[in-house]
C-alpha positions as CSV (number, residue, x, y, z in Angstrom):
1,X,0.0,0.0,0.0
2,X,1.2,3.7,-0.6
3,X,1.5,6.1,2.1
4,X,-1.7,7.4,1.5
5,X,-3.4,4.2,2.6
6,X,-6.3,4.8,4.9
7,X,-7.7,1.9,6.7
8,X,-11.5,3.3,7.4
9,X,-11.2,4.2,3.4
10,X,-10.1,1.1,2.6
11,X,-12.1,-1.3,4.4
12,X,-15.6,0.3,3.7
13,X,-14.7,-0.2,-0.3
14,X,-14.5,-3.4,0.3
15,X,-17.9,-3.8,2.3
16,X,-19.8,-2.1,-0.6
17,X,-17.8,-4.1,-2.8
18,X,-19.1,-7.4,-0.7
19,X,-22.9,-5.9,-0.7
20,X,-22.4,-5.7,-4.3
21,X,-21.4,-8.9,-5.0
22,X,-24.1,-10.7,-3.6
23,X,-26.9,-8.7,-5.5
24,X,-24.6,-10.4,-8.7
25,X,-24.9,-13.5,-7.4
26,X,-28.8,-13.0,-6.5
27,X,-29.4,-12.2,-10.1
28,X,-27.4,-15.4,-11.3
29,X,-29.1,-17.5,-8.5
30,X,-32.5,-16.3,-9.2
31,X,-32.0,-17.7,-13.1
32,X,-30.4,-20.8,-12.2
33,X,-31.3,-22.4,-8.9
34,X,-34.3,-24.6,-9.9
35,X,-31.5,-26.4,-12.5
36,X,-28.4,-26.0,-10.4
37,X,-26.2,-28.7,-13.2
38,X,-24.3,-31.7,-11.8
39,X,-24.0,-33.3,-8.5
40,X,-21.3,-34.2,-7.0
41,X,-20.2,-35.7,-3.3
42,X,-17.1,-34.5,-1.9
43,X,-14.2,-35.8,0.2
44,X,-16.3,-34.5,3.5
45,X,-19.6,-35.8,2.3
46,X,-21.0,-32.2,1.5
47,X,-22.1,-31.9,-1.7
48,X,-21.2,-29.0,-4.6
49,X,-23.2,-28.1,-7.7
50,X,-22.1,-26.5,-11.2
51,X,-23.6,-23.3,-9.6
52,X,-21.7,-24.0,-6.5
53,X,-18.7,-23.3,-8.7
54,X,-19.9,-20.6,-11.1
55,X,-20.9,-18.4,-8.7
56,X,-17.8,-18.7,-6.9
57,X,-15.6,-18.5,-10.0
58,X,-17.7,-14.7,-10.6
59,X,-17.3,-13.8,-7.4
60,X,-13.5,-14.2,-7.3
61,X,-13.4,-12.7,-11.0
62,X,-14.9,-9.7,-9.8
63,X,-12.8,-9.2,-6.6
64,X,-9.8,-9.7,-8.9
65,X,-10.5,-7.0,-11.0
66,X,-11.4,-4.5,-8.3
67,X,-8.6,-5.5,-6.1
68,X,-5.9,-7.5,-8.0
69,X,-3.3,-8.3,-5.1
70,X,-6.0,-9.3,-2.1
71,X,-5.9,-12.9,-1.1
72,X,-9.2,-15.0,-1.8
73,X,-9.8,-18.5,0.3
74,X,-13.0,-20.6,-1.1
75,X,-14.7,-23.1,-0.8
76,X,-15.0,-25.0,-4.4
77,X,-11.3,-23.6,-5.5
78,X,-7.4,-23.1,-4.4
79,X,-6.5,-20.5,-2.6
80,X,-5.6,-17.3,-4.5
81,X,-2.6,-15.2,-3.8
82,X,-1.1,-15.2,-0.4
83,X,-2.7,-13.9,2.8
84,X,-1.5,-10.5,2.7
85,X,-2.8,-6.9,4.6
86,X,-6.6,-8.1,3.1
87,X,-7.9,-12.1,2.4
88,X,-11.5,-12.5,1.3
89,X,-13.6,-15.9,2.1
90,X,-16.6,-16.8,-0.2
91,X,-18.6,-19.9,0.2
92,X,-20.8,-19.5,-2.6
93,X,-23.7,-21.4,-1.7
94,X,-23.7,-22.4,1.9
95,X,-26.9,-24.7,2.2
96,X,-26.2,-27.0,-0.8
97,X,-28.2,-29.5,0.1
98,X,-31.2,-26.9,0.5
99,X,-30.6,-25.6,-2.8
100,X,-30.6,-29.3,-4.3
101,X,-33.9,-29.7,-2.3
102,X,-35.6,-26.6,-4.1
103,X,-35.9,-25.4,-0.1
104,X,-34.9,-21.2,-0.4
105,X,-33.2,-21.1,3.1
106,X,-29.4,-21.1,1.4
107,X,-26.9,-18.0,1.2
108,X,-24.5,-16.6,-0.2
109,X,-21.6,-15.5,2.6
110,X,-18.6,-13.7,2.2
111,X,-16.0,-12.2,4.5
112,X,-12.9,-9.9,5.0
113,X,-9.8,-10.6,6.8
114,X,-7.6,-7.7,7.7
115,X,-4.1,-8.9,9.1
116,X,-5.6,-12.0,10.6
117,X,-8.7,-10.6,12.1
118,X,-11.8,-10.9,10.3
119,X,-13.5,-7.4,10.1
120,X,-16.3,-7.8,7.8
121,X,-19.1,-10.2,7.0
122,X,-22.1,-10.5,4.3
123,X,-24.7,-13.1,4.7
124,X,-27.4,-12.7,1.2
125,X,-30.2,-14.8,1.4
126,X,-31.0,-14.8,-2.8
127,X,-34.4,-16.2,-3.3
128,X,-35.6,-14.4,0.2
129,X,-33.5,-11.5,-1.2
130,X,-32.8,-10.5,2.7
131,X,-29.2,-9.8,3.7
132,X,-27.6,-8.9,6.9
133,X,-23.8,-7.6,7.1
134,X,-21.3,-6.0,9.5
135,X,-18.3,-4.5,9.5
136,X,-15.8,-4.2,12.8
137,X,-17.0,-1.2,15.2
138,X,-20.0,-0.1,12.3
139,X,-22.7,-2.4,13.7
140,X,-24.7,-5.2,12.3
141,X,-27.4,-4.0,9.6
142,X,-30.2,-6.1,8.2
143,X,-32.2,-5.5,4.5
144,X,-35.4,-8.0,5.5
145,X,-37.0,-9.5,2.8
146,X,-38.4,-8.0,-0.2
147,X,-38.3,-4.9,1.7
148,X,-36.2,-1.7,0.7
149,X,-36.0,-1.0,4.7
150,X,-32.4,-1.2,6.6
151,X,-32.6,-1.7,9.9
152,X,-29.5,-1.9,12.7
153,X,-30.2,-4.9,14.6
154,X,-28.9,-6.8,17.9
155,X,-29.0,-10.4,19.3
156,X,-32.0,-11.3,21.8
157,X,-31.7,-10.7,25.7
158,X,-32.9,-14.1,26.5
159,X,-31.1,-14.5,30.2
160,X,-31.5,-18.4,30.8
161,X,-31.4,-21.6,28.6
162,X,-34.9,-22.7,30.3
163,X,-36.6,-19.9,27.9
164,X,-34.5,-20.2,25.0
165,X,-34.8,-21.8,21.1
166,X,-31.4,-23.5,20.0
167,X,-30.9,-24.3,16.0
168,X,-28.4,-26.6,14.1
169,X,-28.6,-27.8,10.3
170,X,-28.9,-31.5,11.3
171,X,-27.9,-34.4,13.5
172,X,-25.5,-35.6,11.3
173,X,-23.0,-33.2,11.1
174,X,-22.8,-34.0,14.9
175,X,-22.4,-37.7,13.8
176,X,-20.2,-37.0,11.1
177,X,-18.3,-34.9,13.9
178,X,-18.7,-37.6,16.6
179,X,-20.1,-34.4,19.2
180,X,-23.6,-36.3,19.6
181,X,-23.1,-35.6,23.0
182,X,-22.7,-32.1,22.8
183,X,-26.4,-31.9,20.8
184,X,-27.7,-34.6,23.6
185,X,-26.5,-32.5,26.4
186,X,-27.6,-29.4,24.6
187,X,-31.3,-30.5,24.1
188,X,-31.6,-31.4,27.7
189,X,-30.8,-27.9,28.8
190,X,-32.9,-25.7,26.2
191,X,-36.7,-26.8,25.9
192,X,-37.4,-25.1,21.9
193,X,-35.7,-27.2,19.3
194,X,-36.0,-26.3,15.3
195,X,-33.3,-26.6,12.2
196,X,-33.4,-23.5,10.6
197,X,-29.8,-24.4,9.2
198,X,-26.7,-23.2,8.0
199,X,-25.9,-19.1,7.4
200,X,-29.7,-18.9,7.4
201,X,-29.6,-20.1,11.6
202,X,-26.7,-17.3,12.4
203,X,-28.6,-14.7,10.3
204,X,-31.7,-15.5,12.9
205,X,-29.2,-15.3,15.4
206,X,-27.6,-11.6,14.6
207,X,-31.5,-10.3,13.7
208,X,-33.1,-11.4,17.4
209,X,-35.3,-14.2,16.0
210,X,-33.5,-17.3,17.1
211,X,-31.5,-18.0,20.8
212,X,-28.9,-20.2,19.9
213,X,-27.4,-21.3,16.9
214,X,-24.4,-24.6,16.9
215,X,-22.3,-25.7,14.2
216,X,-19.9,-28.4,14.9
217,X,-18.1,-28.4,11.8
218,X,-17.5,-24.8,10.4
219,X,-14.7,-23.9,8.3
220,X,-12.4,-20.2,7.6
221,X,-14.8,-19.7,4.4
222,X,-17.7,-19.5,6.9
223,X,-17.1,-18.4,10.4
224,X,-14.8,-15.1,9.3
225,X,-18.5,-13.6,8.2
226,X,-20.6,-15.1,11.0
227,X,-18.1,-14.0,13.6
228,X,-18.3,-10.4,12.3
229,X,-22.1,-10.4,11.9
230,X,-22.6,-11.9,15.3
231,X,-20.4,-9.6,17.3
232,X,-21.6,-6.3,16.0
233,X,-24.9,-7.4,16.5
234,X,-23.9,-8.1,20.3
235,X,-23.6,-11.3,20.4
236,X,-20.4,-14.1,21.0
237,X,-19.0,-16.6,18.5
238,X,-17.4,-19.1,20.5
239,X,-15.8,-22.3,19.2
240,X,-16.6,-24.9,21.4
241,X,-13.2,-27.0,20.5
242,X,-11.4,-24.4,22.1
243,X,-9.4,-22.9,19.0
244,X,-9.2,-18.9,18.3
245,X,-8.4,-16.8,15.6
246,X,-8.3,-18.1,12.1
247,X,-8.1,-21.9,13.5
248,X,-11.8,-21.8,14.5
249,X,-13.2,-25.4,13.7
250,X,-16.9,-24.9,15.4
251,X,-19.3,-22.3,16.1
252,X,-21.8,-21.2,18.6
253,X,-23.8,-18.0,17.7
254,X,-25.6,-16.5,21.0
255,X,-26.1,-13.3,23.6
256,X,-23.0,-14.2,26.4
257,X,-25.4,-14.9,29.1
258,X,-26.6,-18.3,27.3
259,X,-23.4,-18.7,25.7
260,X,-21.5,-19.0,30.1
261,X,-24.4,-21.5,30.8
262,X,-23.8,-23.6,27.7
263,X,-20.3,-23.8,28.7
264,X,-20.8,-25.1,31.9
265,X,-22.9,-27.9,29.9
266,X,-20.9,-29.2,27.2
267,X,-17.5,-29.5,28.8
């Protein structure tokens, strides 16, 4: 960077650049998602789609034209260029398996890290066209759906596990993970169980419409947005396997009142 380099500057083109990203991929998604292309089963079990992979080839186009030395980490592709001052993470479609069922609840989710600390996040909802994003110190902002309103928001108040709602995408991923006793010990302690899954669960999370959110397996590509998002909206993002900074491999999404008594329970 030149000496002219301004952080504030530099850091809020990138969040419009983010917000402007997604409304791309919400017009490609929009055209495409009811034929999403092939199928395919990866090495983890997840599976990716042709538009998995399209959309995150555009994405990583466009942020390579706007800002040619920046590092990009994805999910369908090799990491591009070095970590350097900024990295961007871009899972495409986080939901796959929603979008394969024709079930709207998937998102697009894409996040800035400056110098190893992630400082912005972008959550984009396509066929609900809602979108919530943060950047560090600016607050968490929400567009709901179909609605032209934005709105600051914050995580709920809820004081004890006996009156709150916990979400996860499903009990495999706790399988998978071989944590079933974290989600056994977790649905002893909190009464209101649904699966609103995925980046859709942390967007309820960050917007005051859902408790608790718990993802065992989380990788870079999606908790460097969700961490953002959650803390500006007030919240913690803890990883329950005890890593920090960029070596996060789980994720709970909460208020820190819930988050000290769910600690006390999954240990």
């Amino acid at each position: 960077m030149s000496e002219d380099f301004n952080l504030d500057q530099e850091l809020q083109s990138r969040m419009d650049f983010a917000l402007e990203l997604v409304k791309l991929v919400g017009a490609r998604v929009h055209k495409k998602w009811s034929t999403p292309g092939q199928i395919q089963t990866k090495s983890d079990g997840s599976w990716v789609t042709d538009l998995d992979q399209v959309i995150e080839h555009e994405i990583r186009s466009q942020i390579l034209k706007k800002f040619s030395t920046d590092g990009i980490i994805g999910e369908e592709f090799p990491q591009l260029n070095k970590m350097g001052k900024f990295t961007w993470t871009v899972d495409p479609i986080d939901g796959t398996s929603s979008l394969v069922a024709g079930v709207p609840l998937f998102g697009t989710i894409i996040g800035v890290i400056y110098q190893d600390e992630p400082v912005i996040g972008v959550i984009h909802i396509p066929l609900l066209e809602e979108t919530v994003y943060a950047r560090k110190g600016k607050g968490c902002w929400w567009k709901p759906s179909f609605s032209p309103q934005l709105i600051k928001v914050g995580v709920k108040e809820t004081a004890m596990l006996t009156n709150a709602t916990f979400s996860y995408s499903a009990p495999e991923y706790f399988k998978r993970d071989r944590s079933q006793y974290i989600l056994k010990k977790i649905r002893k302690a909190v009464p209101y169980e649904r699966m609103w899954g995925d980046c859709y669960g942390h967007l309820l999370v960050a917007t005051g419409r859902l408790d608790i959110m718990v993802d065992p397996v989380l990788k870079i590509w999606d908790f460097v947005p969700l961490e953002v998002i959650i803390i500006e909206a007030g919240g913690v993002f803890h990883c329950f396997k005890g890593k920090s900074g960029l070596e996060k491999e789980s994720g709970i999404s909460t208020n820190s009142h819930l988050l000290k008594e769910l600690l006390t329970i999954i240990k």
